[in-house]
CHARMM internal coordinates of N, CA and C (Angstrom, degrees):
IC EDIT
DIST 1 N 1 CA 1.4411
DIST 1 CA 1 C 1.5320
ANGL 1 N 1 CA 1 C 112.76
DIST 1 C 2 N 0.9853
ANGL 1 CA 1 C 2 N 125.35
DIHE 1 N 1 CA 1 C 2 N -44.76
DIST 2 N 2 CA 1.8705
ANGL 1 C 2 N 2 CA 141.96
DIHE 1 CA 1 C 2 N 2 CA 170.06
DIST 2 CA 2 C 1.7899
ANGL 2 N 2 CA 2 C 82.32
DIHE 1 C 2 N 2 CA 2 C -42.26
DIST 2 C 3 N 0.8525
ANGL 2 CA 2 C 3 N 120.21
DIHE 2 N 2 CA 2 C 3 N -106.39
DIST 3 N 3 CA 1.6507
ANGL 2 C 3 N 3 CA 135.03
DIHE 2 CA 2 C 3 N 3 CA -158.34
DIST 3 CA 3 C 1.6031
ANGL 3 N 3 CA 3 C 111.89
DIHE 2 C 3 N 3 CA 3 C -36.54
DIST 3 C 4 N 1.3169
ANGL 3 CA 3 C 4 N 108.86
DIHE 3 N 3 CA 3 C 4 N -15.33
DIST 4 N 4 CA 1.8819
ANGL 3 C 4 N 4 CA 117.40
DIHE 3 CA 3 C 4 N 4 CA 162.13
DIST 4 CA 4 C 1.3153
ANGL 4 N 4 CA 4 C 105.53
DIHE 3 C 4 N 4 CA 4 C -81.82
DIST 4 C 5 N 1.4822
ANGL 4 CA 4 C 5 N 103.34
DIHE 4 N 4 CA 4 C 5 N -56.80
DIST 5 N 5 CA 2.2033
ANGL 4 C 5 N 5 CA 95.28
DIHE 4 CA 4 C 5 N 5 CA 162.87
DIST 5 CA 5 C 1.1568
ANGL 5 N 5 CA 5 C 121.62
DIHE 4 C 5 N 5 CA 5 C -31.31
DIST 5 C 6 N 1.3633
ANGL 5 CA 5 C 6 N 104.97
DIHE 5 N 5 CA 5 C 6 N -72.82
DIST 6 N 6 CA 1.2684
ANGL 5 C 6 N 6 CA 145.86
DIHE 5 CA 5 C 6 N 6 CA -167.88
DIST 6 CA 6 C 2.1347
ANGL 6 N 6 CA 6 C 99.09
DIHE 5 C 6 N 6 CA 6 C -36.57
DIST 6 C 7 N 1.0391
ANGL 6 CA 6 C 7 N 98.16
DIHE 6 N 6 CA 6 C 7 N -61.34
DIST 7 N 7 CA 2.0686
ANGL 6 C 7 N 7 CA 130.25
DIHE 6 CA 6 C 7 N 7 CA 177.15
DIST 7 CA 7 C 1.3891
ANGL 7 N 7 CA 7 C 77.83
DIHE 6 C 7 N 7 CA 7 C -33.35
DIST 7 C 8 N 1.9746
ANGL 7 CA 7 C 8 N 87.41
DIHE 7 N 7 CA 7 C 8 N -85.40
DIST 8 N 8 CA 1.3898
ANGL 7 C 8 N 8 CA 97.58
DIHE 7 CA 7 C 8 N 8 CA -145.06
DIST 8 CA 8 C 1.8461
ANGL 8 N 8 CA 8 C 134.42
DIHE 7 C 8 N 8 CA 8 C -49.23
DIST 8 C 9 N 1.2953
ANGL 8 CA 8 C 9 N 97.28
DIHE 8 N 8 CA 8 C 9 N -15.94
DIST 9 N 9 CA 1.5123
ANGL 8 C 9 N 9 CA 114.00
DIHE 8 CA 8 C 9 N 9 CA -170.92
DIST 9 CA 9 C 1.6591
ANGL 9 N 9 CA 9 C 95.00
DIHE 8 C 9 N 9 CA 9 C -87.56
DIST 9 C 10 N 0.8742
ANGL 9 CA 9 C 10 N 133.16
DIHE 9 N 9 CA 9 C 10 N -41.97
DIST 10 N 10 CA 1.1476
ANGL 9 C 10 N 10 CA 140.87
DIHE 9 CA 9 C 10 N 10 CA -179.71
DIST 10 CA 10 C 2.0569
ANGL 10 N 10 CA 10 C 110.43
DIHE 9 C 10 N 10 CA 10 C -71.07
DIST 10 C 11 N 0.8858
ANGL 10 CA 10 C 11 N 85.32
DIHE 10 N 10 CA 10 C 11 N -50.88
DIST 11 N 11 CA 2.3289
ANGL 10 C 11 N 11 CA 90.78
DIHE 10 CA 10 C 11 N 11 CA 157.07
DIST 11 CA 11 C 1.3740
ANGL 11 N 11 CA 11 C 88.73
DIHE 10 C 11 N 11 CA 11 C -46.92
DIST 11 C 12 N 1.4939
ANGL 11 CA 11 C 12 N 122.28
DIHE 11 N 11 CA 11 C 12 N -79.75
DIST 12 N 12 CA 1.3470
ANGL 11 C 12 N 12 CA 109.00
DIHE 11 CA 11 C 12 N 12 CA -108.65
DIST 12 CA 12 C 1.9875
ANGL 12 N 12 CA 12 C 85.20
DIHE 11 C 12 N 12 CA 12 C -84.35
DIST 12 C 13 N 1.8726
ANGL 12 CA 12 C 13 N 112.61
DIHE 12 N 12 CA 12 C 13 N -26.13
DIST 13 N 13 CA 1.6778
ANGL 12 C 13 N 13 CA 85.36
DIHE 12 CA 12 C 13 N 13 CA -177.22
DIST 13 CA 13 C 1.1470
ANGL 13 N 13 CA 13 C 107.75
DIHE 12 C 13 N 13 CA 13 C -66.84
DIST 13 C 14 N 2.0755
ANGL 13 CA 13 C 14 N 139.31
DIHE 13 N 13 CA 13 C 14 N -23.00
DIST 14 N 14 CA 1.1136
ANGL 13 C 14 N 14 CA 118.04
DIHE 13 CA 13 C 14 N 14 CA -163.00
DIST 14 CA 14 C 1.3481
ANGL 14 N 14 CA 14 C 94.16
DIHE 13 C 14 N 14 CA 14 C -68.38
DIST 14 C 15 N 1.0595
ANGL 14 CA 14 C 15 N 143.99
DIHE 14 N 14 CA 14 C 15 N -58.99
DIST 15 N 15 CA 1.5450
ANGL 14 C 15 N 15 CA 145.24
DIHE 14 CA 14 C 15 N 15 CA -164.87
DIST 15 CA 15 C 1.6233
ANGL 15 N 15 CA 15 C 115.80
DIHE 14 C 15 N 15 CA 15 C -47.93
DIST 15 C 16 N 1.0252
ANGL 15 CA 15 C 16 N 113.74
DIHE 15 N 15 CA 15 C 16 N -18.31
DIST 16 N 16 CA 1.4934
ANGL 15 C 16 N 16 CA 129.05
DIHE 15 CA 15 C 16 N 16 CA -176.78
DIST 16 CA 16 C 1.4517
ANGL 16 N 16 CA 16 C 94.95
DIHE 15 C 16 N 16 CA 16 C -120.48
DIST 16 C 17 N 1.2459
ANGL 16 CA 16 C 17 N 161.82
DIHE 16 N 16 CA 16 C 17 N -11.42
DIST 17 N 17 CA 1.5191
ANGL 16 C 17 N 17 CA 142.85
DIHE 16 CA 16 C 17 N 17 CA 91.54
DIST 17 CA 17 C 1.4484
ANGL 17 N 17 CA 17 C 122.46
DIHE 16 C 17 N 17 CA 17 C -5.07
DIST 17 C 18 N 1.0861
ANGL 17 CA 17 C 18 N 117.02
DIHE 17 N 17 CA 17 C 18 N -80.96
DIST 18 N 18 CA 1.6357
ANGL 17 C 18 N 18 CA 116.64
DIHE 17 CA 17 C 18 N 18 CA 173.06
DIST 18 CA 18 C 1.0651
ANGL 18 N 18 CA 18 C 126.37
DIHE 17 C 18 N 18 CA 18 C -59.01
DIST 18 C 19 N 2.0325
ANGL 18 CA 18 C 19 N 139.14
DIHE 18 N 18 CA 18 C 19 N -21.31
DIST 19 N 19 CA 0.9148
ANGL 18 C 19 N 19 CA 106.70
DIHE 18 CA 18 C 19 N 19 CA 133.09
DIST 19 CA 19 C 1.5157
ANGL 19 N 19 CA 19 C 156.12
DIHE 18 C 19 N 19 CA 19 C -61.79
DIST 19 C 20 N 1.5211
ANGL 19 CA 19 C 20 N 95.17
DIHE 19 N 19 CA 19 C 20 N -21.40
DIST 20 N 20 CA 1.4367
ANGL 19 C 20 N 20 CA 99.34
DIHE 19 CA 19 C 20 N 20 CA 179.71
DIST 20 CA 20 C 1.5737
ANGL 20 N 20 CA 20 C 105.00
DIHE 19 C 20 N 20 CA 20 C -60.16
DIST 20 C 21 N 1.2497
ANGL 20 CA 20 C 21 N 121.67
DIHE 20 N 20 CA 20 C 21 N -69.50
DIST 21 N 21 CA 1.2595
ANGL 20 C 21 N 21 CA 139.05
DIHE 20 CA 20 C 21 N 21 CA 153.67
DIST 21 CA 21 C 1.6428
ANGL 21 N 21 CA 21 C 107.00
DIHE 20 C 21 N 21 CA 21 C 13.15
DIST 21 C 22 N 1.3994
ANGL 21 CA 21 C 22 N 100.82
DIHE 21 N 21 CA 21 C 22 N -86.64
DIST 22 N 22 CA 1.4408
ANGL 21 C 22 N 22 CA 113.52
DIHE 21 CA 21 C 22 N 22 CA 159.70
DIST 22 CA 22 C 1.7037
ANGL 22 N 22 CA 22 C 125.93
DIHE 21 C 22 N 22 CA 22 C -24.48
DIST 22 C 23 N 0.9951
ANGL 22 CA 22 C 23 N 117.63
DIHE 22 N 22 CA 22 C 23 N -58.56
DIST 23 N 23 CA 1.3071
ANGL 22 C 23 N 23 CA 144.40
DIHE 22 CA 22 C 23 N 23 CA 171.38
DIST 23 CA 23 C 1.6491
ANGL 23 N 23 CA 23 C 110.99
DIHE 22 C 23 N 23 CA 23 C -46.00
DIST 23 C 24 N 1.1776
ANGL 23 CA 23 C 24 N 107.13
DIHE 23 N 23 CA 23 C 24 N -60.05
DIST 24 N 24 CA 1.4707
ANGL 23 C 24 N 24 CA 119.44
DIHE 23 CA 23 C 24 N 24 CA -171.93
DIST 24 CA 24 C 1.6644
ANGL 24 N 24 CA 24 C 93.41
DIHE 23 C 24 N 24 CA 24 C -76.62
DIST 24 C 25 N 1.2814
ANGL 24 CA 24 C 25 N 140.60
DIHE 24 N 24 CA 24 C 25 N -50.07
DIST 25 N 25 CA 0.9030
ANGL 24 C 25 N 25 CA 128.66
DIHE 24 CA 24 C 25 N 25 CA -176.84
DIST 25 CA 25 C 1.7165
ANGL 25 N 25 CA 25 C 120.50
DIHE 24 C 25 N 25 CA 25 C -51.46
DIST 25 C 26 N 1.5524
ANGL 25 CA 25 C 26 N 104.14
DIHE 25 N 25 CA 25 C 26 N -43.09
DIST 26 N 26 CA 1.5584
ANGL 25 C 26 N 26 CA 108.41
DIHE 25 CA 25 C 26 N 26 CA 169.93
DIST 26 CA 26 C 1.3599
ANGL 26 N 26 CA 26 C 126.58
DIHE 25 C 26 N 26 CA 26 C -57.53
DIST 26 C 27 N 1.2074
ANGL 26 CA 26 C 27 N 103.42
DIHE 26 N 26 CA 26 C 27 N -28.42
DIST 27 N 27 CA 1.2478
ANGL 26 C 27 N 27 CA 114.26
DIHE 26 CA 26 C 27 N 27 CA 171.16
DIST 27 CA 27 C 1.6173
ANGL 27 N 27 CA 27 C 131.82
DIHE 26 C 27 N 27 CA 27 C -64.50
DIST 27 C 28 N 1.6883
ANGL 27 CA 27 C 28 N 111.13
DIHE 27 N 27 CA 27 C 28 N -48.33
DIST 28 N 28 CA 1.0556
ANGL 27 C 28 N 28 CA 137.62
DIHE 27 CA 27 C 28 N 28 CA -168.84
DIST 28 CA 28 C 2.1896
ANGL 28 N 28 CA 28 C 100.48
DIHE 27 C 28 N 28 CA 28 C -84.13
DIST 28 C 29 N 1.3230
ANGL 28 CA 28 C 29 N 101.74
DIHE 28 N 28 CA 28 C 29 N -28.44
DIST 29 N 29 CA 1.6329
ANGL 28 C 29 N 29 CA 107.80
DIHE 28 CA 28 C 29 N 29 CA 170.62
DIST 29 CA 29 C 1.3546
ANGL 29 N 29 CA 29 C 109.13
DIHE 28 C 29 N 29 CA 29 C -63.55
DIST 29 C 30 N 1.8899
ANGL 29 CA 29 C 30 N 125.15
DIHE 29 N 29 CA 29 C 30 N -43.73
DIST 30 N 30 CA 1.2285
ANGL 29 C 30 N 30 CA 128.80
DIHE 29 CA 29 C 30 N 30 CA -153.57
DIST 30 CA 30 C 1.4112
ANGL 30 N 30 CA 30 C 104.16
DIHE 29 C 30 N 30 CA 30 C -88.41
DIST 30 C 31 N 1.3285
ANGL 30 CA 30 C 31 N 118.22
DIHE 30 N 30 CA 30 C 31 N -17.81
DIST 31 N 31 CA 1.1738
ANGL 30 C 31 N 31 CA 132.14
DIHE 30 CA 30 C 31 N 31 CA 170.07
DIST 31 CA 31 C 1.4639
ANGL 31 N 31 CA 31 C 114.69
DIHE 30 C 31 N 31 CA 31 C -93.61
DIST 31 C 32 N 1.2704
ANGL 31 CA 31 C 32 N 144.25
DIHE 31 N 31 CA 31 C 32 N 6.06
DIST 32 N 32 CA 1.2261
ANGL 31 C 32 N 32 CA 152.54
DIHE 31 CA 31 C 32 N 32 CA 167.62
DIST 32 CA 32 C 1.6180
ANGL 32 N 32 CA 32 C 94.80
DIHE 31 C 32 N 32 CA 32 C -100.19
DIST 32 C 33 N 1.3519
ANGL 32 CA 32 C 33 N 129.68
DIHE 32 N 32 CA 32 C 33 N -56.29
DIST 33 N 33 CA 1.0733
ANGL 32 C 33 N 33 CA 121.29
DIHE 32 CA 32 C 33 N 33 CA -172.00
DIST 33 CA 33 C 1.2021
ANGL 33 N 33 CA 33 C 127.95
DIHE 32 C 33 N 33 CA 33 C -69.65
DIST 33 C 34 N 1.7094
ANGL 33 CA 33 C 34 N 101.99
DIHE 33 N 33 CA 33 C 34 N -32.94
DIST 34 N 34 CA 1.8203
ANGL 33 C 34 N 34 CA 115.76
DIHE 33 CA 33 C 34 N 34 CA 159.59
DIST 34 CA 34 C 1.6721
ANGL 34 N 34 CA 34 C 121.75
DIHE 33 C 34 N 34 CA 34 C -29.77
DIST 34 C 35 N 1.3788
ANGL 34 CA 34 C 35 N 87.25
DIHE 34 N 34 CA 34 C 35 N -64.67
DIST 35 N 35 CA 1.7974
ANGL 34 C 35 N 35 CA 116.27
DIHE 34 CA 34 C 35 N 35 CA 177.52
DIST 35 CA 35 C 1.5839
ANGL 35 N 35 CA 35 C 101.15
DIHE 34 C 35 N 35 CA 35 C -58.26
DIST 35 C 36 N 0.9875
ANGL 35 CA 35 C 36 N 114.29
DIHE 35 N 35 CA 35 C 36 N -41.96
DIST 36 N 36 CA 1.6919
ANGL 35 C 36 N 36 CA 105.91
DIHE 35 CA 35 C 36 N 36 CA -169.66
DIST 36 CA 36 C 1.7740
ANGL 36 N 36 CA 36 C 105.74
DIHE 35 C 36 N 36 CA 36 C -65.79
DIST 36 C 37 N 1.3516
ANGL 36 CA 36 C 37 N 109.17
DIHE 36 N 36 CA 36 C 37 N -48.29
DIST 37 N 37 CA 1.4629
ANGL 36 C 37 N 37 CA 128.64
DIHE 36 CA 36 C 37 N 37 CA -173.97
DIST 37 CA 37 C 1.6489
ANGL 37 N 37 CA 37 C 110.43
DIHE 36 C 37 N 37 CA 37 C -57.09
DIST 37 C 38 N 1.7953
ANGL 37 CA 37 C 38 N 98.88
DIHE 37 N 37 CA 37 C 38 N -47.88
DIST 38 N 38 CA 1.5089
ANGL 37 C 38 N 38 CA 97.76
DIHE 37 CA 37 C 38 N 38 CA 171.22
DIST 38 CA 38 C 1.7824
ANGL 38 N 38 CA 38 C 112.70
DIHE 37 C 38 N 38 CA 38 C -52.39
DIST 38 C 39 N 1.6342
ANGL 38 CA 38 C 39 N 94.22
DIHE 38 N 38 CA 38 C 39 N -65.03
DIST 39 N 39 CA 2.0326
ANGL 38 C 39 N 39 CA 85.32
DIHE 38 CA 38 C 39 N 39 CA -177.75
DIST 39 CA 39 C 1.3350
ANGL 39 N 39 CA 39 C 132.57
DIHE 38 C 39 N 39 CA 39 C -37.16
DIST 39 C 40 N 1.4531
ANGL 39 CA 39 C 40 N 113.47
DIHE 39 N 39 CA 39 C 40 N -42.36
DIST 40 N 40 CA 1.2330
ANGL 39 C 40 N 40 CA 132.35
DIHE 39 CA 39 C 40 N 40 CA 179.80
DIST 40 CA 40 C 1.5895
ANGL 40 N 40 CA 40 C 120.24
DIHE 39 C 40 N 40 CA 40 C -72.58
DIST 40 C 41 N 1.6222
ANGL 40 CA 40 C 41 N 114.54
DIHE 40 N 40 CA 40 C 41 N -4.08
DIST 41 N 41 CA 1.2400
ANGL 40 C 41 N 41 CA 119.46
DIHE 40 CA 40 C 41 N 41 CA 165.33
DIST 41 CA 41 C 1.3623
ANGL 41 N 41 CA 41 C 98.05
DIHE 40 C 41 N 41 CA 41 C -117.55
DIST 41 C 42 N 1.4148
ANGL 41 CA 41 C 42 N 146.15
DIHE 41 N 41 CA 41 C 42 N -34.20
DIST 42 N 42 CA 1.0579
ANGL 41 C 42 N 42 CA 136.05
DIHE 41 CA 41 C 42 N 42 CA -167.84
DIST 42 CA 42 C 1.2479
ANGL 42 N 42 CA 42 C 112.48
DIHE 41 C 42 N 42 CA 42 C 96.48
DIST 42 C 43 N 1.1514
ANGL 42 CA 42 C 43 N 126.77
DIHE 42 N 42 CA 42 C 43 N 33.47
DIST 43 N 43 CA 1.4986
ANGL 42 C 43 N 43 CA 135.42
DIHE 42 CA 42 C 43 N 43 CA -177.04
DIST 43 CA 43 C 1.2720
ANGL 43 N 43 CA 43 C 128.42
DIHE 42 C 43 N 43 CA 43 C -103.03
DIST 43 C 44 N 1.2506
ANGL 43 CA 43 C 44 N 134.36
DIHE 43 N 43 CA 43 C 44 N 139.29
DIST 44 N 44 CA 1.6276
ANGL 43 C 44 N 44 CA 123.04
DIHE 43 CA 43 C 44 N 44 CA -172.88
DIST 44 CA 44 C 1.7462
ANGL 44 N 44 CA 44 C 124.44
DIHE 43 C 44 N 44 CA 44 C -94.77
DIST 44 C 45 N 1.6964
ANGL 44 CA 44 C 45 N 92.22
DIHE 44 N 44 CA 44 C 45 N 11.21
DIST 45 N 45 CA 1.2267
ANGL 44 C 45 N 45 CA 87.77
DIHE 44 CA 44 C 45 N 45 CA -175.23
DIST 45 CA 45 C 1.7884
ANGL 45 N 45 CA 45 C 99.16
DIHE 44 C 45 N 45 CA 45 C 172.33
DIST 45 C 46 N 1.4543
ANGL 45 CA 45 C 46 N 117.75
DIHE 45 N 45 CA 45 C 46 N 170.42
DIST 46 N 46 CA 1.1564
ANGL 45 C 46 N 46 CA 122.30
DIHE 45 CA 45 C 46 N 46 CA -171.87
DIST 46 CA 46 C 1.7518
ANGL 46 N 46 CA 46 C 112.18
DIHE 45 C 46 N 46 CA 46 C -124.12
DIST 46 C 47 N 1.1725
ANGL 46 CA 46 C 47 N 101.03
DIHE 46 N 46 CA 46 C 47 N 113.58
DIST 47 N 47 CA 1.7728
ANGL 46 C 47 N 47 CA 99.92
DIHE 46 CA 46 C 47 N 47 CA -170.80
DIST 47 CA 47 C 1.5238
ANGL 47 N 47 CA 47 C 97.98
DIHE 46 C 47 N 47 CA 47 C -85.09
DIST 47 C 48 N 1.5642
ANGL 47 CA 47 C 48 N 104.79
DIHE 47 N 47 CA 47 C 48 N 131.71
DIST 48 N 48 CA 1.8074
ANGL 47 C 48 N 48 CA 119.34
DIHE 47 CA 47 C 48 N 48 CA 155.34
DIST 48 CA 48 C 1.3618
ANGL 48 N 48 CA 48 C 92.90
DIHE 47 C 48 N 48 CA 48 C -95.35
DIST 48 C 49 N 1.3470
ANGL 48 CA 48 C 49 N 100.89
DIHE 48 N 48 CA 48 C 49 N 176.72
DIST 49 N 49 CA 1.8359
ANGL 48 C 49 N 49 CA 134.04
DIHE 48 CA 48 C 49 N 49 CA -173.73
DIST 49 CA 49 C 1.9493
ANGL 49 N 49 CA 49 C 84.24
DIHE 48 C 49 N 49 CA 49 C -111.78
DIST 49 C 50 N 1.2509
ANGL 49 CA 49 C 50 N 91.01
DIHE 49 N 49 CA 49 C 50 N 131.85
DIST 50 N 50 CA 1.4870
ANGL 49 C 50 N 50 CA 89.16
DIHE 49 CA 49 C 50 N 50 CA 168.49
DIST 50 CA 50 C 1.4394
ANGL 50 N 50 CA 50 C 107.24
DIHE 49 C 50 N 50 CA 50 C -109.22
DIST 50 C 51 N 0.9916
ANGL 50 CA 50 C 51 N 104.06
DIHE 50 N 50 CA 50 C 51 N 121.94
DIST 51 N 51 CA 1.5210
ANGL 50 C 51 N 51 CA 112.58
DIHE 50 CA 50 C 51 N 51 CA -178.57
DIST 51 CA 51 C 1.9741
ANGL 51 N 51 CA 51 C 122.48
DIHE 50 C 51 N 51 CA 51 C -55.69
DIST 51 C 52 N 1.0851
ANGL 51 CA 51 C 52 N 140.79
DIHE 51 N 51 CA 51 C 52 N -33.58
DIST 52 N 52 CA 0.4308
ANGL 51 C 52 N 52 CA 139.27
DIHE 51 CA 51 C 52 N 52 CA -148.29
DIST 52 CA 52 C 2.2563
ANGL 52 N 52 CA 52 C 98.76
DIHE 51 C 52 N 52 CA 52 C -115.73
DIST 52 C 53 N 1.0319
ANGL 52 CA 52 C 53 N 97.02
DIHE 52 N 52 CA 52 C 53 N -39.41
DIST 53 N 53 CA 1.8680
ANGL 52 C 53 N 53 CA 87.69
DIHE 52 CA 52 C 53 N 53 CA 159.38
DIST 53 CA 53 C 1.3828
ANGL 53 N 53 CA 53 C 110.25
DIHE 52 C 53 N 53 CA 53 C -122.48
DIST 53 C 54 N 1.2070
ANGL 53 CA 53 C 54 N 122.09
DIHE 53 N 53 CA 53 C 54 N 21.27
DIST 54 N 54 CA 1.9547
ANGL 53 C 54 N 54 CA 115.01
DIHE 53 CA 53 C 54 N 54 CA 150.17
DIST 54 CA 54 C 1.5839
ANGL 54 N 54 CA 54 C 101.96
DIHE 53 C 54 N 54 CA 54 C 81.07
DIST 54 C 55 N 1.4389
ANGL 54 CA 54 C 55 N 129.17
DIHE 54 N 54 CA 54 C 55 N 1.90
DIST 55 N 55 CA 1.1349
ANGL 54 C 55 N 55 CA 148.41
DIHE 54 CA 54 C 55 N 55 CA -178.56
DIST 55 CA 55 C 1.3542
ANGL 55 N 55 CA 55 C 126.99
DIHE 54 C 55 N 55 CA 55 C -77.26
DIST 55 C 56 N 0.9679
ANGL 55 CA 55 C 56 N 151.39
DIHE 55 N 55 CA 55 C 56 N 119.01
DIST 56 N 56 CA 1.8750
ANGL 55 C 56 N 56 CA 135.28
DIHE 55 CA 55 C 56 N 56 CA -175.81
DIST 56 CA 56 C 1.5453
ANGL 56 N 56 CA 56 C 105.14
DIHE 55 C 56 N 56 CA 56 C -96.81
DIST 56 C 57 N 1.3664
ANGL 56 CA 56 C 57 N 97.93
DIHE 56 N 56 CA 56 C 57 N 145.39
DIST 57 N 57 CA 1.7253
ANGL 56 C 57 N 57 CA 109.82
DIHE 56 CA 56 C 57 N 57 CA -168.71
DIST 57 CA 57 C 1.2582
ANGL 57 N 57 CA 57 C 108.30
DIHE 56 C 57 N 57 CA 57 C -133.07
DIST 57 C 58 N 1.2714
ANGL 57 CA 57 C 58 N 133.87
DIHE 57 N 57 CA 57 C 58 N 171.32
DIST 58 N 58 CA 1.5281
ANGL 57 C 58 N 58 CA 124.84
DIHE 57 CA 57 C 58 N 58 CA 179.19
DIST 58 CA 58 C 1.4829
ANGL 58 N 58 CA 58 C 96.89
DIHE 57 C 58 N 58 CA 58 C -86.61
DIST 58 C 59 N 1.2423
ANGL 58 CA 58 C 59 N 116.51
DIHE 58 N 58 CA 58 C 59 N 173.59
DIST 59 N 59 CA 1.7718
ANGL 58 C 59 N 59 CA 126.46
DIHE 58 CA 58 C 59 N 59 CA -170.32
DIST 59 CA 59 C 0.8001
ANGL 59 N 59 CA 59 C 92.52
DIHE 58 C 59 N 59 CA 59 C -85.82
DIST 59 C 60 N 1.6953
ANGL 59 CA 59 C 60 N 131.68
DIHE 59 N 59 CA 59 C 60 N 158.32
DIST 60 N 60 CA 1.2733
ANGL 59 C 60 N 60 CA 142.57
DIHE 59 CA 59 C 60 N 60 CA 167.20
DIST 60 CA 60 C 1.7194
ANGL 60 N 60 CA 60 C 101.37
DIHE 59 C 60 N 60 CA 60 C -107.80
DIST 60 C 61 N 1.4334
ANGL 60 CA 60 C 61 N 105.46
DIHE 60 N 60 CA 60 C 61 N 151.46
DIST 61 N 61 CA 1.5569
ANGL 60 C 61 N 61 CA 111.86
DIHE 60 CA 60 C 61 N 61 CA -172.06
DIST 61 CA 61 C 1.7638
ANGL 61 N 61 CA 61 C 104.95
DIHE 60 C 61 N 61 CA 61 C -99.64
END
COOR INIT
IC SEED 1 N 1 CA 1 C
IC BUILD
């Protein structure tokens, strides 16, 4: 019974490992592709809409 504990705790962080994993990778793509898009226009930066005063700001990384 220990070693079914033992399993299961060990599943569930790898699985909650690989999403994080996952996660950081999406992140780190959208920001590779950001950067690519800026060079290729010549731009110094990428404006969001800030929601909350209707204002555009550069993206935060």
């Amino acid at each position: 019974m220990p070693q079914l504990i033992f399993f299961t705790v060990v599943g569930a962080v790898a699985y909650w490992g690989y999403r994080k994993f996952l996660r950081e990778a999406e992140r780190v793509t959208a920001k590779v592709q950001r950067t690519r898009k800026e060079a290729a226009n010549g731009s110094m930066g990428t404006l969001v809409l800030d929601p909350e005063t209707g204002e555009y700001r550069l993206a935060k990384d």
